[in-house]
Structures are given as structure tokens and as C-alpha cells.
C-alpha positions as CSV (number, residue, x, y, z in Angstrom):
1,X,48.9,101.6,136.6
2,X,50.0,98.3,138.3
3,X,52.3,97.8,135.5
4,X,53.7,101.0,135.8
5,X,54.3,100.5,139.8
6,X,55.6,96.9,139.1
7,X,58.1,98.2,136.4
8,X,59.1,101.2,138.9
9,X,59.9,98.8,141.7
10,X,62.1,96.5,139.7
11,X,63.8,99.5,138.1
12,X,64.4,100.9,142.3
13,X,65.2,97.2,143.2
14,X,68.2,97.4,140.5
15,X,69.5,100.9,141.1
16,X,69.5,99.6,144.5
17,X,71.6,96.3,143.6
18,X,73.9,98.3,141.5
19,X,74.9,100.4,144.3
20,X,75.3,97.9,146.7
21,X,77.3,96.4,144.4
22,X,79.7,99.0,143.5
23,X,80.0,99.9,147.2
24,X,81.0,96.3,147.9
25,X,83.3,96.2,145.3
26,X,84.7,99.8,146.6
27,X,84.7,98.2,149.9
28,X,87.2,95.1,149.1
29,X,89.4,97.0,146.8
30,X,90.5,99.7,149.4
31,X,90.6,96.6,152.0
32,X,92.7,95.0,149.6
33,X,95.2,98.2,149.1
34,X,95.6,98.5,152.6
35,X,96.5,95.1,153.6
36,X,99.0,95.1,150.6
37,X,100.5,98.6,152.0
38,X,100.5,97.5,155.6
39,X,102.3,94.1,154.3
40,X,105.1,96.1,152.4
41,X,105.2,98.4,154.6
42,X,103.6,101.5,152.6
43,X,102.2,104.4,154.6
44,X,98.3,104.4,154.6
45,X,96.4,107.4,152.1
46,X,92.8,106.5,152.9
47,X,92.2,109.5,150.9
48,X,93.6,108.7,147.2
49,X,90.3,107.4,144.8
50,X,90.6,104.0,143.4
51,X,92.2,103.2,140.1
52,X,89.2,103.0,137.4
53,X,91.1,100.2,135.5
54,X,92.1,98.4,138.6
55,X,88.6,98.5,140.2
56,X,86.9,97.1,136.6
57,X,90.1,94.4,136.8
58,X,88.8,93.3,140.7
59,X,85.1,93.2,139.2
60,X,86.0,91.1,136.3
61,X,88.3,89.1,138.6
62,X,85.6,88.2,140.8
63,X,82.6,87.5,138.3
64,X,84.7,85.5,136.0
65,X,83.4,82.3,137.6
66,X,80.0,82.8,135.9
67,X,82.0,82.1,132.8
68,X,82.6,78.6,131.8
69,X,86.0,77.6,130.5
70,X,85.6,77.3,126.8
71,X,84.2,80.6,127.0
72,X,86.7,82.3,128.6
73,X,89.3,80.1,126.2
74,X,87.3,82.3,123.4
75,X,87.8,85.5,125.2
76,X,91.5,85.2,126.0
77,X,91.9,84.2,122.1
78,X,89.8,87.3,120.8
79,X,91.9,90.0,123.0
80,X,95.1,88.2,122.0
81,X,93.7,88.6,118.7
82,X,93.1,92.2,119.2
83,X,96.7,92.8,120.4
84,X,96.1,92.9,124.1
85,X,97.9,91.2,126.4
86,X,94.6,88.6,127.9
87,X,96.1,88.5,131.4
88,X,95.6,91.9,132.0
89,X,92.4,92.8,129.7
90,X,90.5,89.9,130.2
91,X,89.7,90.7,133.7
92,X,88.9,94.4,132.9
93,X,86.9,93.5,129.7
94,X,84.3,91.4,132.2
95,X,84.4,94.2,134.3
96,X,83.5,96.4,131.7
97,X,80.7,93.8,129.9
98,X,79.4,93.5,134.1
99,X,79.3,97.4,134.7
100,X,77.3,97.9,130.9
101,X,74.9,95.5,131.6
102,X,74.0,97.4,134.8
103,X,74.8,101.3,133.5
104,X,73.2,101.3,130.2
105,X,69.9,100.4,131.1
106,X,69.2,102.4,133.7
107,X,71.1,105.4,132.1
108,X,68.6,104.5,129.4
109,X,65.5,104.4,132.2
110,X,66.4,107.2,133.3
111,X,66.8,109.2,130.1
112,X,63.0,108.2,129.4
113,X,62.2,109.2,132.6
114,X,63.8,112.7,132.1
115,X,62.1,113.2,128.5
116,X,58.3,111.9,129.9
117,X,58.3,108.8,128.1
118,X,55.1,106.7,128.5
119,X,55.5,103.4,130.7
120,X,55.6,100.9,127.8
121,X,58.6,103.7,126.0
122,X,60.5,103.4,129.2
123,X,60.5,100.0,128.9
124,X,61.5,99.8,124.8
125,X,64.4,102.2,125.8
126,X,65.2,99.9,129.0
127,X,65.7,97.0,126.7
128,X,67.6,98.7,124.2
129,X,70.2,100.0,127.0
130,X,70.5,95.9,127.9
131,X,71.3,95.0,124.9
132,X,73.7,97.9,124.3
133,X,75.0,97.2,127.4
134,X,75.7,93.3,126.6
135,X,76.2,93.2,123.0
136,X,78.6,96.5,123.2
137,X,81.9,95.9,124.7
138,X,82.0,92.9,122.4
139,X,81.3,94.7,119.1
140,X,83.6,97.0,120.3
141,X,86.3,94.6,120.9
142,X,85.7,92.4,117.4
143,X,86.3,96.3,115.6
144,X,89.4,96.4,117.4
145,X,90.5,92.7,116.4
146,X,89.4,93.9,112.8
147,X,91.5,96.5,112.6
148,X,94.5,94.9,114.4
149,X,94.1,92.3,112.2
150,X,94.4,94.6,108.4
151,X,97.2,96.2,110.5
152,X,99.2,93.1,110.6
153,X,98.6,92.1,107.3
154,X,99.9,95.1,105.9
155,X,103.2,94.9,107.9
156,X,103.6,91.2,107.9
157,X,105.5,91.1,104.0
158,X,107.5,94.5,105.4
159,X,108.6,93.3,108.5
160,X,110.2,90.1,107.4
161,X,112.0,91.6,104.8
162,X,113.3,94.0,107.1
163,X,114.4,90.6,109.0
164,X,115.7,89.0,106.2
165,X,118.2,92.2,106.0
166,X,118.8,92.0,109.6
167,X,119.5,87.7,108.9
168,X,122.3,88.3,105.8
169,X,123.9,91.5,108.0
170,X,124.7,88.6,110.4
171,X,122.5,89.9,113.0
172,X,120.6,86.8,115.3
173,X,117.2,86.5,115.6
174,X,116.4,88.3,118.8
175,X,118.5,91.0,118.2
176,X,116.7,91.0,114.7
177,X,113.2,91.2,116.3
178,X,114.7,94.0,118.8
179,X,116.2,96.4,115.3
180,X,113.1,95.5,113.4
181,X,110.4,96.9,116.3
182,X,112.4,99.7,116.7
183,X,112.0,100.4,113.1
184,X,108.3,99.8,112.3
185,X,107.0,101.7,115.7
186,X,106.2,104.6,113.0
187,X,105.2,103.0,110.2
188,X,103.1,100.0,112.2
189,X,102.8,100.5,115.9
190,X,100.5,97.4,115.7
191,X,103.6,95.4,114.1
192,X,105.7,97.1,116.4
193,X,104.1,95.8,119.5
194,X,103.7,92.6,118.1
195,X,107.0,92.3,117.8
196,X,107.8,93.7,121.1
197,X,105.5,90.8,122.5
198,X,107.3,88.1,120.5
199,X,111.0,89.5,122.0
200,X,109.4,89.2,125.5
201,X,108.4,85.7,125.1
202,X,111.8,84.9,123.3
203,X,113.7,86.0,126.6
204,X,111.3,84.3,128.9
205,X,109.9,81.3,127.6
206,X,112.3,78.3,128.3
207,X,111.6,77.0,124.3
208,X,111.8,79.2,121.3
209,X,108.7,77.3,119.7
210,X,106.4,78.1,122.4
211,X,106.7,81.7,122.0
212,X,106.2,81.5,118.1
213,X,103.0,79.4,118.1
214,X,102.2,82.3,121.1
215,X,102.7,84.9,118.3
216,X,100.5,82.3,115.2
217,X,97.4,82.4,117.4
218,X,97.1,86.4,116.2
219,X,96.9,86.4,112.4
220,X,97.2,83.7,109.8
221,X,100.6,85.5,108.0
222,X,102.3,85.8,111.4
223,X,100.9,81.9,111.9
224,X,103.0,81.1,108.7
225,X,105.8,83.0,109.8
226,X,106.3,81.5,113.6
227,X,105.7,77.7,111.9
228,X,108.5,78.5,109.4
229,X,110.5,79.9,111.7
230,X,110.1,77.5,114.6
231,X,110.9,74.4,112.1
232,X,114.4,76.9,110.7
233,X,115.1,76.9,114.3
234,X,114.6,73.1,114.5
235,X,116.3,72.3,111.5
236,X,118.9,74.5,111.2
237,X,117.8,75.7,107.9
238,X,118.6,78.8,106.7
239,X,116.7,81.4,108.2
240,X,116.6,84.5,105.5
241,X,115.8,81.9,102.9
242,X,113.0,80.6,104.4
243,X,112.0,84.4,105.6
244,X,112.5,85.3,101.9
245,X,110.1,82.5,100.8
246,X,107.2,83.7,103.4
247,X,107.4,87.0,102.5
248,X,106.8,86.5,98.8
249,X,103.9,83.8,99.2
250,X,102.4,86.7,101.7
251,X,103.0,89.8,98.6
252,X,101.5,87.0,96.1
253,X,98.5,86.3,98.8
254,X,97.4,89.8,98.5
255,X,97.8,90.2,95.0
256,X,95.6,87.6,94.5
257,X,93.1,89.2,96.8
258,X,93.1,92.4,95.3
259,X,92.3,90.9,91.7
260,X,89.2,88.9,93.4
261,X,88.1,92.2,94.7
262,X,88.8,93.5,91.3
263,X,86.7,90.7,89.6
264,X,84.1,91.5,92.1
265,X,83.5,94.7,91.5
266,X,81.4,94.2,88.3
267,X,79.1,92.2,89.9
268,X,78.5,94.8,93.2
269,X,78.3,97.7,90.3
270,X,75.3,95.7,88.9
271,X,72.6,96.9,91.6
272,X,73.7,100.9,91.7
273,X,73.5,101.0,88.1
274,X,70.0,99.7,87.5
275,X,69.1,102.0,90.2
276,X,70.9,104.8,89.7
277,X,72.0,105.3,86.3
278,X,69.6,103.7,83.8
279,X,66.8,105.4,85.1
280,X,68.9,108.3,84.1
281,X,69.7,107.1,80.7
282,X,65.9,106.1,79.9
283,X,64.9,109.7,81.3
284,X,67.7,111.5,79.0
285,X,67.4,109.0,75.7
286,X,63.6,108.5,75.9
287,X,62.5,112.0,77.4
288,X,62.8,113.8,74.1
289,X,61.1,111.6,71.6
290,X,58.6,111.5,74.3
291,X,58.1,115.4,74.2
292,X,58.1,115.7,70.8
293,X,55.7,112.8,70.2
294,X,53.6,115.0,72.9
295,X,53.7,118.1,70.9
296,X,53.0,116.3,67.6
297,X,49.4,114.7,69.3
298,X,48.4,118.0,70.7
């Protein structure tokens, strides 16, 4: 009984922090809007709701300093990796890692609440919600890299032959980048906003090199490609030569990796047949002489 009091006042003492929490938050982001409006001169609506994304962005904004700096290094590298930009997401990720950690347990509390869950049950489930909530927006967001990252190297080879055509039609290298986004935004829309991010940085950055070790920190063919590219660019070598060269070595990278997976597969179909099939096979080969051996004793 006192443990079931104890466990019901820190559950009430947390409801109550997360509250106060999000109404502070609530609190800053609408003082916020309206000194901004009042500043450029926008008419007041009190009554519009706050932006989801923008509120999670002002959470993650302010709790940020509880992470140190090699952490949030790691963070910005694994959304880049993930094809998000990390000065927007980053922000909004914490936001969503600090509202999880607050809404999945007690959505989880109160779900054993709601079912008549003994004490010690409401606390198993209370658990499981914290580690949902801290352990989920990260799994999610390494899935995402995952996939961005078999989306790239899919498109890598394709794309730079697609700028080595754009490189002998005499086309330059932005306006090459430009043509060949525009063309892979069916096939690839991950390629495609790659590429999109590389033209940005291209037009803005004040060096050319810059922007292409930007675009190597997302996968290991697109590292290749920016260090090849930047040291043409240096050089003055010639550019679809060198694009020509990366885009076989990529083609002959995953020809190579489908023959290990090949040369694999023997080995992984070991344990499903000595499971599956010769059981099968000694029931079938051996079952017969069995029955008849049976018969001839009887």
C-alpha cells in the first residue's frame, strides 16, 4: 500500500511537471511571436495555435545545453546522414527525444491504469514507456539514415554518369548538378535532394571544396565523388574523366558486394535446412522401411 501511494505521487508529481512544462514553453513561444510581430510591424492574432514543429524546435532549442558538444557533433552528423538539413532538425529532434521521454510513460501509466493493472504491472509498463520514449526517436532516426543511405548508393553510379553526359555536352558543373536533380527527382528523390543541397552550397559557400567535403560527410560513394571532384577542381583535370573513373570503381564496388552476399548464402542456408528440410527427408526416406519393418514384427 505505501508503495502504491509512493508510486502514485511521483506519477502526480510528473504529470504535474509535464504540464508546467509545456505551459511554460507555450507561454515563451507566443511571447516570442508577439514581440517578433510587434517588431516588424505584424498585426497581433492571439487566437492562431502554435506551430507543432516550431514549438518542438523552441524545446529542443532550449534543452540543448544538457547536451555536451561531442554529442551534439554526433547528432548533427546522424541527421546530415539521414538527409536532413541539422540546423533545422536538430533542434526539433531534442524536442521530440524531450517530449517522449515525458509522454510515453505516462501514456503508458495511464494505459495500466485504465486496464486495472496491479501496482508492480503499472510500474513494468511505466518503464517500458521510458525506454520507448528515450530509445525511440533514435531508432527511428538511424532507420531513416539506413534507408537514406541504400538510396544513395543506388543512385550514386547513375547520377555521375548522368554528369559525365552533362560534362562532354559542355555543360559546367553547377549547371550540371541543376539538369541532373531535375532529372533523378523521380527515379531518386533522396539523390535528388542531395543534389539540390550540394547546388545550394555551391552558390553560397565562398570555396567550392567546402561544399563537397559538406556533401562526403553523407555516404562513402558521394565521399569519393566530392574528393575527386574537389582535387579536378584543384587541378584542372579533366572532370568527366575522373567522373567516368568513380562511377565504374562504384558499379565494380557493388558487384563485388553482391557475389559476397552470393558466397554467403550457403553458409546462412546451413541452419534452415537442418531444421527444416532434413527432418523432412529422414521422415519421407526412413518412414517407410520403418512401417514395413513394423508390419513385418507384428
Amino acid at each position: 500500500m505505501t508503495a502504491a501511494v509512493g508510486f502514485a505521487a511521483l506519477a502526480t508529481v510528473a504529470v504535474a511537471a509535464t504540464f508546467i512544462l509545456i505551459i511554460r514553453e507555450v507561454h515563451i513561444r507566443a511571447l516570442d511571436t508577439r514581440v517578433s510581430n510587434a517588431v516588424l510591424g505584424i498585426p497581433d492574432r492571439s487566437s492562431s495555435s502554435p506551430d507543432l514543429i516550431g514549438w518542438l524546435s523552441s524545446i529542443g532549442a532550449r534543452y540543448r545545453r544538457f547536451y555536451a558538444e561531442e554529442n551534439l557533433e554526433q547528432l548533427r552528423t546522424i541527421i546530415q546522414s539521414a538527409g536532413f538539413n541539422h540546423y533545422r532538425t536538430l533542434p526539433i529532434w531534442i524536442g521530440v527525444k524531450a517530449v517522449s521521454m515525458f509522454l510515453f510513460p505516462l501514456a503508458a501509466f495511464f494505459a495500466a491504469q485504465l486496464l486495472g493493472k496491479p501496482v508492480s504491472d503499472a510500474m513494468i509498463f511505466t518503464l517500458i514507456g521510458v525506454v520507448i520514449g528515450i530509445m525511440g526517436p533514435r531508432l527511428i532516426l538511424m532507420v531513416l539514415k539506413r534507408r537514406f543511405d541504400a538510396a544513395i548508393r543506388l543512385g550514386t553510379p547513375d547520377t555521375i554518369d548522368l554528369l559525365v553526359v552533362c560534362s562532354e555536352a559542355g555543360m559546367g558543373l553547377e549547371g550540371g548538378v541543376e539538369r541532373v536533380a531535375a532529372e533523378m527527382k523521380e527515379t531518386n528523390p533522396a539523390m535528388a535532394q542531395v543534389l539540390r543541397g550540394l547546388l545550394d552550397d555551391l552558390r553560397i559557400l565562398p570555396n567550392r571544396s567546402e561544399a563537397f567535403e559538406k556533401l562526403g560527410l553523407k555516404s562513402d560513394g558521394l565521399r569519393r565523388f566530392g574528393t575527386v571532384v574537389s582535387q579536378t577542381l584543384q587541378y584542372g583535370t579533366p572532370l568527366g574523366q575522373a567522373l567516368r573513373g568513380i562511377a565504374v570503381d562504384l558499379r565494380r564496388e557493388r558487384i563485388t558486394k553482391l557475389e559476397e552476399r552470393a558466397h554467403k548464402l550457403g553458409a546462412k542456408l546451413t541452419v534452415p535446412m537442418v531444421l527444416f528440410m532434413l527432418p523432412a527427408m529422414f521422415v519421407i526416406l526412413g518412414g517407410s522401411p520403418f512401417l514395413h519393418l513394423a508390419r513385418a514384427f507384428k
